[in-house]
C-alpha positions in Angstrom: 17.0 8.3 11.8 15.9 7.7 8.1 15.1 3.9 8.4 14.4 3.1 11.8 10.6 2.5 10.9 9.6 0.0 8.4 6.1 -0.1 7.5 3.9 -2.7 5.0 0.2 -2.0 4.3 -1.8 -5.4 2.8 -4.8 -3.7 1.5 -6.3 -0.5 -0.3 -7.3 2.4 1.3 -11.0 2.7 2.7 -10.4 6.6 2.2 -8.1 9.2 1.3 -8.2 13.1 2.3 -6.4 16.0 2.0 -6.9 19.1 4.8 -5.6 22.4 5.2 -6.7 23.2 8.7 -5.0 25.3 11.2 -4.5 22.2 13.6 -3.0 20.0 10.6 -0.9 22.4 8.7 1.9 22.2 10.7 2.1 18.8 11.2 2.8 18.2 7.8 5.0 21.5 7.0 3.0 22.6 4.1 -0.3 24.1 3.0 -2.0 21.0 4.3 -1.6 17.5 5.1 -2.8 14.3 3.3 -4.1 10.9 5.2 -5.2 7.9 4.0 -6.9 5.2 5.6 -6.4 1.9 6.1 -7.5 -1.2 8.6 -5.7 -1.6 11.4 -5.2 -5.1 10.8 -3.8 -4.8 7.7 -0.8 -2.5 8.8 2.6 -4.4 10.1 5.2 -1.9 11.5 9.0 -2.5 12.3 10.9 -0.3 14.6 10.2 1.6 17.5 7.0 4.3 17.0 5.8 7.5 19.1 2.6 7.7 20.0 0.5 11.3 18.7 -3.0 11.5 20.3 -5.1 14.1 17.7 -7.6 14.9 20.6 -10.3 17.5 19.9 -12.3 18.8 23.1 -15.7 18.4 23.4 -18.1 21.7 23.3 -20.4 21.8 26.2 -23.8 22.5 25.6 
């Protein structure tokens, strides 16, 4: 529902990216995806969240 999550961000970005890899493509729908970073404790969030775990597994050597 369009709404349901508010978000406020109280500082700049440490970082910004953009990626077009196979694991983030289709996240985001479109030839790649865009993040930015931010301290944690500068994010407040309204509304109730899921949870997304981006785990990559570890190469044994």
């Amino acid at each position: 529902m369009s709404g349901a999550v508010r978000y406020t961000i109280k500082s700049g970005p440490v970082g910004t990216g953009l990626c077009h890899c196979d694991r983030r493509r289709p996240r985001s729908g479109s030839a790649f995806s865009t993040a930015m970073y931010v301290p944690r404790p500068s994010i407040e969030v309204e509304g109730e969240t899921a949870h997304f775990a981006d785990i990559v597994p570890t190469v044994s050597q």
